[in-house]
LOVO-290735 format. One record per residue (C-alpha): x, y, z; residue in one letter. Coordinates in steps of 0.05 Angstrom, whole numbers, plus 5000, padded with zeros to 4 digits. Example, Ala and Ser with C-alpha at 12.3 -4.5 7.8 and 13.67 -1.06 7.14 Angstrom:
# residues 2
> 5246:4910:5156:A
> 5273:4979:5143:S
# end
This chain:
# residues 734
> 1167:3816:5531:X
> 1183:3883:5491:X
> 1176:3948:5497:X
> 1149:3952:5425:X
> 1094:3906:5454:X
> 1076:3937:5517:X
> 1077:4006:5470:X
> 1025:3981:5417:X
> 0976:3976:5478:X
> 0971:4040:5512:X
> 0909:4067:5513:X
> 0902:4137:5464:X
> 0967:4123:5431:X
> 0971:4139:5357:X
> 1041:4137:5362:X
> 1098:4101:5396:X
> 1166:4091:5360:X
> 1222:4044:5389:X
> 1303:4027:5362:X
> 1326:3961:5361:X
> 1356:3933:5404:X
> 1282:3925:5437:X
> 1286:3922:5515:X
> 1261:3869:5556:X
> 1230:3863:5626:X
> 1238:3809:5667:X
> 1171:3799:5694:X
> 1096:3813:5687:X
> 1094:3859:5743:X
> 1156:3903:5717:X
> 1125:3899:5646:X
> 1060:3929:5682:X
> 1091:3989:5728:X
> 1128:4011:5655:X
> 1062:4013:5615:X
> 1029:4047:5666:X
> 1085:4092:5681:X
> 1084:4113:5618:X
> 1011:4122:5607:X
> 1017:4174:5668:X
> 1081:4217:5639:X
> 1043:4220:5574:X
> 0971:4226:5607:X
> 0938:4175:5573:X
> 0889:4149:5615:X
> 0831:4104:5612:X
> 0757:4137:5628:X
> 0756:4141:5702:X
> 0668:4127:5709:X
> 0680:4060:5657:X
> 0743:4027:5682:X
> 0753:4051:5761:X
> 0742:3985:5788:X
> 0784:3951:5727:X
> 0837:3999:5758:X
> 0840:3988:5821:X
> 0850:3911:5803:X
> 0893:3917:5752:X
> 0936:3974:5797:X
> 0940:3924:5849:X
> 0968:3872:5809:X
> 1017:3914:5783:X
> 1048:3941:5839:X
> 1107:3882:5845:X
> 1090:3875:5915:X
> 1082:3801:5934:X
> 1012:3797:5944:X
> 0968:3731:5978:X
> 0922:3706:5924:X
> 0855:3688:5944:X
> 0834:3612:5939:X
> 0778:3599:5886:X
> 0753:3545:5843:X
> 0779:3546:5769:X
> 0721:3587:5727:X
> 0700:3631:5788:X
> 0748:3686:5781:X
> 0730:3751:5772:X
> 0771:3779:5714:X
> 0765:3858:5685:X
> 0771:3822:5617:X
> 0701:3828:5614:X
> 0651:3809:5541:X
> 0630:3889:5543:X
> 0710:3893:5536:X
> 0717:3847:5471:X
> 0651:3870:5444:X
> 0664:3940:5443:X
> 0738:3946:5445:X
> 0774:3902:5389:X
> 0762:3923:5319:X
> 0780:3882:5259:X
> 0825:3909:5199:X
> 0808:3896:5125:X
> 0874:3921:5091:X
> 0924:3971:5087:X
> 0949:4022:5035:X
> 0989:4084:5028:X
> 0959:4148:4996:X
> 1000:4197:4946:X
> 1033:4237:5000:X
> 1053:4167:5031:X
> 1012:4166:5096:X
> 0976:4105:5111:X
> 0904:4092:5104:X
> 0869:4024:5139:X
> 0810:3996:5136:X
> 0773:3976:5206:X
> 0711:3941:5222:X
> 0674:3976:5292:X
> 0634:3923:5328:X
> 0604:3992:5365:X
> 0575:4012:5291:X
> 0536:3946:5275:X
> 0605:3921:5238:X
> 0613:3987:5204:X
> 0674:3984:5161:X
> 0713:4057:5147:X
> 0773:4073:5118:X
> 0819:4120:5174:X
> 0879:4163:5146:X
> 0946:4175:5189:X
> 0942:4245:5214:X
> 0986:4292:5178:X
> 1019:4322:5233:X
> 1045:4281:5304:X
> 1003:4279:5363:X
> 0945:4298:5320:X
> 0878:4245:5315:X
> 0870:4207:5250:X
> 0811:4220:5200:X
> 0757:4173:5177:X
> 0750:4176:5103:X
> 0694:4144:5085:X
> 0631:4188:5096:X
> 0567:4170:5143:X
> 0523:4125:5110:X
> 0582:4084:5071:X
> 0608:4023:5094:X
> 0673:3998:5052:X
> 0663:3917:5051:X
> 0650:3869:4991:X
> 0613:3811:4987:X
> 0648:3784:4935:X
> 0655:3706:4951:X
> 0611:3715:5019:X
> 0678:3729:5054:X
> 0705:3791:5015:X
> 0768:3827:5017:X
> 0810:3872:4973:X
> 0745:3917:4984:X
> 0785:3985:4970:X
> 0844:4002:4925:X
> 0896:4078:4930:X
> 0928:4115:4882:X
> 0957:4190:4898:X
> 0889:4217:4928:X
> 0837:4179:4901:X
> 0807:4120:4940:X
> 0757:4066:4894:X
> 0717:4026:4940:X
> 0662:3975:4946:X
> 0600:4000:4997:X
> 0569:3946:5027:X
> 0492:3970:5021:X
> 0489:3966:4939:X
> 0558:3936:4931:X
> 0566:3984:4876:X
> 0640:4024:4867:X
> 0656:4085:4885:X
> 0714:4140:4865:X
> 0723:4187:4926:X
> 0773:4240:4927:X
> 0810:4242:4991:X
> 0856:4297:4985:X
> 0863:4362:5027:X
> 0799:4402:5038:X
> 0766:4354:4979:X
> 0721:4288:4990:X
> 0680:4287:4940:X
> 0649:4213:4926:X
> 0607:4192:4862:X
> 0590:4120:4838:X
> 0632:4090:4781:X
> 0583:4025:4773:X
> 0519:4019:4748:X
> 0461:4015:4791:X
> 0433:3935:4786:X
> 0371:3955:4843:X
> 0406:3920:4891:X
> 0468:3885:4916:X
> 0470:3834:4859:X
> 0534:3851:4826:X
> 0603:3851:4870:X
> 0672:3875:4859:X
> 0742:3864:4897:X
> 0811:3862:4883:X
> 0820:3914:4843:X
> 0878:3962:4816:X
> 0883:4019:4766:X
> 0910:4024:4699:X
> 0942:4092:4694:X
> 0947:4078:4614:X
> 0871:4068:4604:X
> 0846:4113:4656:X
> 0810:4055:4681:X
> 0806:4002:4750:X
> 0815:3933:4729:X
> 0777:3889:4778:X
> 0743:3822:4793:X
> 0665:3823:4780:X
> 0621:3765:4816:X
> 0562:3777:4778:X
> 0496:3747:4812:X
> 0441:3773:4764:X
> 0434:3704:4724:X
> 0438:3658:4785:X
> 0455:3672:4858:X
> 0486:3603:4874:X
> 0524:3602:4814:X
> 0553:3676:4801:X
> 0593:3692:4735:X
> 0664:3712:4752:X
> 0706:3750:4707:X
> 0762:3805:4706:X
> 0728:3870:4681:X
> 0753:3941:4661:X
> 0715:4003:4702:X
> 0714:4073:4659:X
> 0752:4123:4709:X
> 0770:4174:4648:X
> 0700:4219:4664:X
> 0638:4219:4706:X
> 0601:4172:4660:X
> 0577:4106:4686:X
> 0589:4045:4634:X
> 0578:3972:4641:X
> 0649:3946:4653:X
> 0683:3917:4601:X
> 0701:3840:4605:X
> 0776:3833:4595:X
> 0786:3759:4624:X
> 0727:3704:4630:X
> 0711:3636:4625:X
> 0741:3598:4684:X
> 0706:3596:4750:X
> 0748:3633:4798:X
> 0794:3694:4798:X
> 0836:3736:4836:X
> 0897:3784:4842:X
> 0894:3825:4771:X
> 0959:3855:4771:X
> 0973:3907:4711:X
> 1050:3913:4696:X
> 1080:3989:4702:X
> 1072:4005:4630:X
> 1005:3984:4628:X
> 1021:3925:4574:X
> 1005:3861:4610:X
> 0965:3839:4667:X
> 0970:3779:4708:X
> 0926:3742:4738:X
> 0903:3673:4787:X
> 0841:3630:4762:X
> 0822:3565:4787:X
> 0764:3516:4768:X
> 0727:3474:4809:X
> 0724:3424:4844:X
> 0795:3457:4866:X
> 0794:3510:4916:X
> 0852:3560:4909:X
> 0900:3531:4953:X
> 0886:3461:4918:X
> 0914:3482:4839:X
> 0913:3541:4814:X
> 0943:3578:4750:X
> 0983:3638:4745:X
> 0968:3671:4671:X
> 0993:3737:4642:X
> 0954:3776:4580:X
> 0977:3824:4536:X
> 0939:3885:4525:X
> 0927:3912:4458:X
> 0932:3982:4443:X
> 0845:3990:4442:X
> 0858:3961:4512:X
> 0840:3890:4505:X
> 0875:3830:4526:X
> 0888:3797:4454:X
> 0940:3735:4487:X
> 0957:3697:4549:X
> 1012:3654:4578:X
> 1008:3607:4626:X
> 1056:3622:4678:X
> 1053:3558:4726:X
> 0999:3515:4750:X
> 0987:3494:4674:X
> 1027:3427:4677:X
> 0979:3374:4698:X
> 1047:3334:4722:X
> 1065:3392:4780:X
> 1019:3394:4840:X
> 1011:3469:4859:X
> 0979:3527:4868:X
> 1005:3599:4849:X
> 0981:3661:4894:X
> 1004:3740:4894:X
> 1030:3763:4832:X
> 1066:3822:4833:X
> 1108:3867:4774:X
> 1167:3900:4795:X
> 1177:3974:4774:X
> 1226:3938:4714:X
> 1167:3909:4695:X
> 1190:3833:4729:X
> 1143:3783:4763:X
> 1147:3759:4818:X
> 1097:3707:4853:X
> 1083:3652:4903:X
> 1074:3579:4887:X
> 1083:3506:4933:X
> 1117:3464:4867:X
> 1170:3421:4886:X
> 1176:3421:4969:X
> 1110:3433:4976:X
> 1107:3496:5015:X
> 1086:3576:4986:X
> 1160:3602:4971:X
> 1169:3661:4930:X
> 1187:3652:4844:X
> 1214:3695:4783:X
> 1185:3686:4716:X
> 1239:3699:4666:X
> 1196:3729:4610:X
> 1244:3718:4550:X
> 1260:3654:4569:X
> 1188:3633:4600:X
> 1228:3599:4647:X
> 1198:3598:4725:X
> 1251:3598:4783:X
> 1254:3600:4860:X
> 1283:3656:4891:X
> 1300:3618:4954:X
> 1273:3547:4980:X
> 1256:3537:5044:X
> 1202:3493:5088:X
> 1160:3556:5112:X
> 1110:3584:5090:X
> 1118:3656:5049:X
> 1037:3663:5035:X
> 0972:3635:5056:X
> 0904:3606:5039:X
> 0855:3655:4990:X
> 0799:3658:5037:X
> 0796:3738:5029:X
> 0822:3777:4975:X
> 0868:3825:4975:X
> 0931:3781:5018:X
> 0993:3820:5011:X
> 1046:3775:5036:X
> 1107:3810:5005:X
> 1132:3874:4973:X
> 1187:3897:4929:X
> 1230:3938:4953:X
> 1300:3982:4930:X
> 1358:3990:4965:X
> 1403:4054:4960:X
> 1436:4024:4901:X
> 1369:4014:4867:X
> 1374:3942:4870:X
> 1309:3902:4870:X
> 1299:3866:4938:X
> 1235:3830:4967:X
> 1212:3840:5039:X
> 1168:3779:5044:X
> 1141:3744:5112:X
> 1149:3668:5128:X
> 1118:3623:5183:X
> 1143:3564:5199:X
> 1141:3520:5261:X
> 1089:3562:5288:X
> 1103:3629:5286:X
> 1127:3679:5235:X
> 1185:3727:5201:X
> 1200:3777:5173:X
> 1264:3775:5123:X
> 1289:3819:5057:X
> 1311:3771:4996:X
> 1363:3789:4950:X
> 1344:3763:4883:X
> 1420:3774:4858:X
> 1443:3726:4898:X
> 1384:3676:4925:X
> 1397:3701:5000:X
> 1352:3713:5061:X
> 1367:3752:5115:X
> 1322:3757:5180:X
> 1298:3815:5210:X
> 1285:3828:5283:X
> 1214:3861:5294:X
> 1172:3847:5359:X
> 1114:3817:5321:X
> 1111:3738:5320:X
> 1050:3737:5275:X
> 1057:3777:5206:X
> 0992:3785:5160:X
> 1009:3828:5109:X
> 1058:3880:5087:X
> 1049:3937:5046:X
> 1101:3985:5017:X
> 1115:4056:5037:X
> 1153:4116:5030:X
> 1221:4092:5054:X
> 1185:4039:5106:X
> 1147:3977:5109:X
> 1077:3974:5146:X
> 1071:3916:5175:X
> 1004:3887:5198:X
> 1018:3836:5255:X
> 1011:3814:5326:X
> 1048:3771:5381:X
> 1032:3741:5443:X
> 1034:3803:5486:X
> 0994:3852:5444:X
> 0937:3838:5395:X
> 0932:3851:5318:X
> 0970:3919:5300:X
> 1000:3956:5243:X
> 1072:3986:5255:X
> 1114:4028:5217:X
> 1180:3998:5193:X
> 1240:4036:5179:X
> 1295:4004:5146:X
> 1376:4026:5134:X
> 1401:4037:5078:X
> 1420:3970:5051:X
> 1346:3943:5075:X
> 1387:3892:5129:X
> 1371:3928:5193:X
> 1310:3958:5230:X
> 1326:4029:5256:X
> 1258:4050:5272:X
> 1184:4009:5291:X
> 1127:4055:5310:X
> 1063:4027:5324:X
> 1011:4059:5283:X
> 0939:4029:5297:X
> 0919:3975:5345:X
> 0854:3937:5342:X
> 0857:3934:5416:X
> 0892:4002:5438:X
> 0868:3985:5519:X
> 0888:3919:5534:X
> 0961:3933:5567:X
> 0907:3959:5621:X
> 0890:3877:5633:X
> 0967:3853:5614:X
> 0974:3822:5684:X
> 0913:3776:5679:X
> 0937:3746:5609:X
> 0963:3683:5599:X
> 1016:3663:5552:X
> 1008:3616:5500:X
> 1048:3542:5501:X
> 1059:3524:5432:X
> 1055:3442:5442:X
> 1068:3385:5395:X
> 1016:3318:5412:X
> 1011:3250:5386:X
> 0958:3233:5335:X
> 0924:3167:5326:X
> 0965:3157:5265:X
> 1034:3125:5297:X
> 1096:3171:5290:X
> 1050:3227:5272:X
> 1037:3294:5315:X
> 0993:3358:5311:X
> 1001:3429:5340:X
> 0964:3475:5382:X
> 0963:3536:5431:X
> 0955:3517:5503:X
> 0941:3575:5552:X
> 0938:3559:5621:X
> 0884:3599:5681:X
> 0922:3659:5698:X
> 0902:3712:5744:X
> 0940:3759:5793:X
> 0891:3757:5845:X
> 0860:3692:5845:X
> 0890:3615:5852:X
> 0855:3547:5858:X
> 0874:3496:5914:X
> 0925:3437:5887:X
> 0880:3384:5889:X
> 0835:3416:5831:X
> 0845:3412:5757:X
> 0816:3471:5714:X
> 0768:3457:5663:X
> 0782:3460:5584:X
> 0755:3493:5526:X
> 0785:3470:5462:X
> 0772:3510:5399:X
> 0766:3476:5335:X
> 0785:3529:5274:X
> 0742:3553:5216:X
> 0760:3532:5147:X
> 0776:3480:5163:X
> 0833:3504:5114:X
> 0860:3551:5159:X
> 0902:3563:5221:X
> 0907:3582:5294:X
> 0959:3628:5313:X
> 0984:3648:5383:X
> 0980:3725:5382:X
> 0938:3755:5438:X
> 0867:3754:5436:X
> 0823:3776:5485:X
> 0766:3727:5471:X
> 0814:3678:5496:X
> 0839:3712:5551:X
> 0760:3718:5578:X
> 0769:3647:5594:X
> 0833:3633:5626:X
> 0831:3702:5665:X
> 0762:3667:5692:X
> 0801:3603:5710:X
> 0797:3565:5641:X
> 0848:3532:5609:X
> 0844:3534:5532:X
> 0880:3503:5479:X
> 0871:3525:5401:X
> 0881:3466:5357:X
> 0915:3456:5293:X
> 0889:3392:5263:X
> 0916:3354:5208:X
> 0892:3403:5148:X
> 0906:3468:5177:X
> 0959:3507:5141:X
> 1019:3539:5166:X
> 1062:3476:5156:X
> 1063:3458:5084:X
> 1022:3423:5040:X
> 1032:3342:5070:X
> 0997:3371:5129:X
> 0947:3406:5095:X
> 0922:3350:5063:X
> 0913:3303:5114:X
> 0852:3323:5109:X
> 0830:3307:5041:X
> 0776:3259:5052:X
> 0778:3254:5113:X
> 0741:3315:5144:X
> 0707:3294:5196:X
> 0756:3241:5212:X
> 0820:3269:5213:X
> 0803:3334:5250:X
> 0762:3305:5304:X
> 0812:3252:5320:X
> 0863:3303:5332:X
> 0822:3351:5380:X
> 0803:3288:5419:X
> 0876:3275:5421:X
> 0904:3335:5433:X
> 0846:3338:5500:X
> 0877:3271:5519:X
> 0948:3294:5515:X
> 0925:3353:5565:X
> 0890:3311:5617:X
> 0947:3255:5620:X
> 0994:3320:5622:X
> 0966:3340:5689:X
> 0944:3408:5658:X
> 0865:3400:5666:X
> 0800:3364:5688:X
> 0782:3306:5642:X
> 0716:3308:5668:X
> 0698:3382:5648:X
> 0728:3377:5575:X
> 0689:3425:5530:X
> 0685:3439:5452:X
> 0674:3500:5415:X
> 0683:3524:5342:X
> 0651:3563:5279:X
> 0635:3551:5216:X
> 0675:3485:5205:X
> 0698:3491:5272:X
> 0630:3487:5287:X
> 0623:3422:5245:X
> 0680:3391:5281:X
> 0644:3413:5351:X
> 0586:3378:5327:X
> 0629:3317:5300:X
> 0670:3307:5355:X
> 0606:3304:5402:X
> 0569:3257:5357:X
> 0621:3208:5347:X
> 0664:3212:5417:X
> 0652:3214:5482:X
> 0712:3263:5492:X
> 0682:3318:5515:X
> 0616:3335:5558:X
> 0585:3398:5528:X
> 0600:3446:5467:X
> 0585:3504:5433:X
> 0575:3511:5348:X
> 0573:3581:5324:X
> 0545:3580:5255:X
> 0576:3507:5248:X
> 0553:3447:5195:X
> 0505:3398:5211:X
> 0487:3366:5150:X
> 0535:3357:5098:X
> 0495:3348:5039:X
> 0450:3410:5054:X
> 0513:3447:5055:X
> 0533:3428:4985:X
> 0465:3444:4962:X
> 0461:3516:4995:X
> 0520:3543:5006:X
> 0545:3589:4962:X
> 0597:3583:4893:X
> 0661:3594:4921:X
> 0665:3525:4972:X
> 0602:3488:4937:X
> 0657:3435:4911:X
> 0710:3437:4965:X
> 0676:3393:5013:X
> 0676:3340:4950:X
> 0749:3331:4960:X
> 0739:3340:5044:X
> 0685:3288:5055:X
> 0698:3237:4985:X
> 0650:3190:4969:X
> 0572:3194:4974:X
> 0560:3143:5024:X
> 0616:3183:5072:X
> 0570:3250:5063:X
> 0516:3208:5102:X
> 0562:3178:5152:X
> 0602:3239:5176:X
> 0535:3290:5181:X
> 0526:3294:5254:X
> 0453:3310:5238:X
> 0444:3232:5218:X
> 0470:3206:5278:X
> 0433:3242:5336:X
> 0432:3170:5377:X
> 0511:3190:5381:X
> 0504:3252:5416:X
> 0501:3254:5504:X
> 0524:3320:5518:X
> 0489:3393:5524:X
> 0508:3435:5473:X
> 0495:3509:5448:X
> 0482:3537:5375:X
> 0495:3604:5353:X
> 0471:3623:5283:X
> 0463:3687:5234:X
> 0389:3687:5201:X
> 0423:3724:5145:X
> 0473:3673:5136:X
> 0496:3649:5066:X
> 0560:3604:5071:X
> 0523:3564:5126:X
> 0449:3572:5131:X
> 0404:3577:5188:X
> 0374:3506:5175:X
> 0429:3470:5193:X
> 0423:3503:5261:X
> 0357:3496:5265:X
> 0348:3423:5248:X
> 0402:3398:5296:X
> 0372:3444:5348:X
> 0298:3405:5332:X
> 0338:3337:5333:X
> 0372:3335:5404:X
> 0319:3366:5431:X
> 0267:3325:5412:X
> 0317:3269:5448:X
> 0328:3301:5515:X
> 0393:3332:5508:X
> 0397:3399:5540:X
> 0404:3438:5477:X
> 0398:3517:5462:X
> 0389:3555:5390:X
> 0415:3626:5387:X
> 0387:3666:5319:X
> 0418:3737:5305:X
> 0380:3778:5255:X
> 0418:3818:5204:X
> 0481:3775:5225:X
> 0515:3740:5161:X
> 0576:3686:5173:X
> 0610:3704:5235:X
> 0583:3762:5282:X
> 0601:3838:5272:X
> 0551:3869:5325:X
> 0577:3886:5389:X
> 0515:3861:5421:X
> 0518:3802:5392:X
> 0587:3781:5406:X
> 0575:3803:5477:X
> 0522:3762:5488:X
> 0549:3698:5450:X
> 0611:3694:5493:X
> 0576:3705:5558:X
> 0522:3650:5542:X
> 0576:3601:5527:X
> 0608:3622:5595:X
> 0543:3611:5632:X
> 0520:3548:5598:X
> 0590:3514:5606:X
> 0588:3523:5673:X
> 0511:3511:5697:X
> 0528:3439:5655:X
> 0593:3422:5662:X
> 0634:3467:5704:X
> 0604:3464:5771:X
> 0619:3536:5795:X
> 0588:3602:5799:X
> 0609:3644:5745:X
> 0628:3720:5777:X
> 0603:3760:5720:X
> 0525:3775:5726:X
> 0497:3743:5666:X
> 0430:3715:5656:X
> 0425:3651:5626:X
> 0378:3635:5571:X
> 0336:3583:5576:X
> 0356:3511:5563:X
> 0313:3460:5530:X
> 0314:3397:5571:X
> 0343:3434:5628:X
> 0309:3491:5654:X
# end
């Protein structure tokens, strides 16, 4: 453990800035008595009326005393982790950028404001609060492709953003003493028309976006690059620059405002399938009058350009998967139109297109002025951070405390780094560099989605990254195991804890073992938990990420079974109290798994898939194709919907589903829900008004992780749970 990591969690700091090399501590309990020294020399302290009892046990396991543990069953435990905790105390981040006098602005979500999203500005001065930006009433989110991103774009002190009431853009001014906000977009009566992903053209006067346009058809939106009129306070329609594919993302206009680059894809490919990388010209009336096709054209290569980026020479750079078949950063060679890898490795330099926005890489100069690229990588399991010297096709590693890197954006002499690790949760830290861009000399943490938890760092439990057999011979699959782990409380020896696996969203996606308090409610209760990385998840190059293909359903259930197995013939937990959870696809998988095996003995689907051929129908334009190549042929779309095999299912299980919904939609809760109970199964349907795909209320999160605690353990667990929740009622049960 670090002292960059125990630093990112104190409660009330802004600020906290570390040199290399970063200290260790040889235990939990050391690691504890420094954080809270600390939190007492700088008097940051947690409020006294909300948190005296979380204290006192949190004091007492910190003390390095030896202290007697008291004997309890697994899922008994009391634990300070508490859902009031994760409700109200992690917030999200939605991107990153730096202003004109080169202080960061971030975007946050606040589960304590409905899911409120509002763009914060570094203080000016140290020891000084930041600002919010965005003004009561405004909420910076797009719902461009149901899951949004690249909501907000920076350049000196004006801030363009998408509010999520109208979806409409906005120009705010966000300099000293100045705010003033007016609407750049016309007003379509409602939020028809979204935007994201946009970035201004300095030549034009003008903020070159992409446009989902829903006024024709709502499950089949026109998407096009369009040009928005910044030059005066007239609002225009936007001007179409790029159209006719199905799909864009990441319009990138050069320095000189002469060409823009650009991804498209077409279905039934999702982005991460094929893509094309294409670069326009623009004409002096500001038009885009020809395009190249930069990669992705060749119908021979398989791959699938992301992040396109011009240099201040006016280069491109961008990420592709030809050839090994993982996301490694490539130069196009204009004069030459030749395409060539920078360096070639088996990691991973980028990631799935889900959001918009991803920033995986910047380019950077050294003292010399020499172009370099600080770029993450993951590979087996975790990720990097490393400069590349285009010169010479070289990679050098640099040592930061985060083992999880999102994205990285570009500042005044420093990186900002958005990332995580197993001993604090998702951050963003300051990164200073020396001179030749080879060393850190500086990492201050700058914002933390969870600034309390250090208070809880003796109850958490460290992830086990662990390799397991598949049913396919000579094949494995990864995961996060986290054993029970509590200061105060122990089982006897004879007793196995019980498991909760969690099945991803996506399912093209990944798990990553950075710390998250949602987990760590379970195993500081006595739970052992395991987050799985089936066959199609990414992080490991495109072979494994197609496993899947055609065989959703199959492939992904087969592996969470296994991976349980592998666990129980470890010695690590109960095989008779295995339990499923997931959302979204996870949630299909949870319903899957308990429709087809006999694995596990109850689960939990959060806004998961039922029926697959109601969710090609409904669901919305961006994955309307992509379960064509995840499910196949017609007669599999029958077979693999667990709402056409209810006989299958023998187990309780809990749904969880938003009413506003549009990616999933509340039928496919709703008729599962009708299904098992009308065949006996204890069975339980929770509906969230004004709750979309995955829940943003504090309320609501509260309440669904506490009902999956209670239900788990009334069913399967056969314990008391500490906490006092009251249960809903059960169907077939109560």
């Amino acid at each position: 453990m670090t002292l960059a990591a125990i630093a990112a969690g104190i409660p009330g700091l802004a600020r906290f800035t570390l040199s290399p090399p970063w200290p260790s501590f040889s235990s939990a309990s050391s690691l504890c008595n420094f954080a809270l020294t600390v939190r007492r020399a700088r008097s940051f302290s947690v409020s006294k009326r909300k948190h005296r009892s979380l204290i006192a046990m949190t004091s007492t396991a910190s003390t390095g005393a030896v202290q007697e543990k008291v004997t309890a069953p697994y899922g008994s435990w009391k634990s300070p982790i508490t859902a009031d905790v994760i409700a109200g105390g992690q917030k999200s981040l939605g991107g990153n950028a730096v202003d004109g006098s080169g202080r960061l602005v971030w975007l946050e979500s606040r589960p304590i404001e409905s899911g409120r999203s509002v763009l914060v500005k570094e203080p000016e001065k140290h020891g000084e609060e930041p600002a919010d930006i965005t003004p009561k009433g405004f909420s910076v989110r797009t719902l461009a492709q149901e899951y949004g991103g690249g909501a907000f774009a920076i350049s000196g002190d004006t801030v363009v953003f998408s509010n999520y009431k109208d979806q409409r853009l906005y120009k705010q001014t966000i300099g000293l003493g100045d705010s003033s906000l007016s609407p750049i977009t016309p007003d379509y009566e409602g939020p028809i028309v979204c935007y994201a992903d946009g970035v201004f053209d300095s030549r034009f006067r003008r903020f070159i976006t992409v446009r989902e346009d829903h006024r024709q058809s709502h499950l089949n939106p026109t998407t096009t690059i369009v040009a928005v009129n910044l030059g005066d306070n007239s609002i225009q329609e936007p001007e179409v620059l790029v159209s006719g594919n199905d799909f864009y993302a990441f319009p990138r206009v050069d320095p000189n405002g002469e060409r823009v680059a650009w991804i498209e894809w077409s279905h039934p490919n999702m982005p991460w399938d094929r893509s094309e990388l294409w670069v326009g010209y623009i004409s002096e009336s500001g038009g885009v009058y020809k395009r190249v096709c930069i990669a992705g054209g060749d119908p021979a290569v398989v791959e699938s350009p992301t992040e396109p980026k011009w240099t201040s020479k006016g280069e491109l750079f961008f990420v592709t998967d030809r050839k090994n078949g993982f996301w490694n950063i490539y130069k196009w060679t204009e004069s030459t139109n030749v395409v060539s890898a920078i360096y070639s490795l088996e990691a991973e330099f980028s990631r799935p297109l889900w959001v918009f926005g991803m920033s995986s890489y910047e380019v950077i100069q050294d003292a010399e002025q020499k172009n370099l690229i600080a770029c993450s990588y993951r590979q087996n399991g975790r990720s990097y951070l490393g400069i590349l010297d285009d010169a010479d096709s070289s990679l050098h590693q640099l040592d930061i405390p985060f083992t999880d890197i999102n994205n990285i954006t570009s500042g005044q002499n420093c990186l900002f780094i958005e990332g995580a690790s197993a001993v604090h949760p998702l951050s963003v830290a300051k990164v200073t560099l020396d001179e030749l861009k080879l060393k850190v000399v500086e990492f201050t943490m700058m914002w933390s989605s969870s600034p309390e938890s250090s208070v809880y760092r003796s109850y958490f439990s460290s992830p086990e990254f662990i390799e397991f057999p598949t049913e396919v011979p000579g094949q494995s699959a990864y995961a996060y195991y986290y054993p029970p782990s509590s200061p105060i409380y122990e089982a006897s020896p004879e007793e196995k804890p019980p498991l909760l696996l969690k099945s991803h969203g996506g399912p093209t996606s990944e798990s990553r073992g950075i710390l998250n308090l949602s987990i760590q409610y379970w195993t500081s209760r006595g739970w052992a938990f395991v987050d799985v990385n089936y066959g199609g998840s990414t992080g490991y190059g495109r072979e494994y990420r197609e496993r899947l293909l055609g065989n959703w359903g199959i492939v992904d259930v087969n592996d969470c079974c296994c991976c349980a197995k592998f666990l129980v013939d470890s010695g690590k937990v109960d095989g008779t109290r295995l339990c499923i959870t997931g959302g979204s696809a996870g949630g299909y998988t949870t319903l899957a798994a308990l429709a087809f095996k006999d694995t596990f003995k109850a689960g939990a689907s959060l806004y998961g898939v039922a029926d697959l051929n109601m969710l090609r129908a409904e669901t919305h334009k961006f994955e309307s194709r992509y379960i064509d190549n995840l499910v196949g042929s017609e007669k599999a779309y029958f077979e693999r919907a667990p709402i056409n095999h209810v006989d299958g299912f023998s187990c309780p299980i809990i749904l969880f589903q938003g009413l506003e919904d549009k990616v999933v939609p509340p039928d496919q809760a709703r008729r599962i829900y009708q299904a098992l109970k009308s065949k006996g199964l204890p069975v339980a349907l929770v509906e969230y008004e004004a709750e979309q795909h995955g829940f943003r209320k504090a309320e609501n999160i509260k309440f669904t992780i506490e009902q999956q605690m209670v239900f788990f353990a009334r069913l399967v667990g056969h314990f008391d749970v500490a906490d006092e929740i009251t249960p809903i009622k059960i169907d077939n049960f109560d």
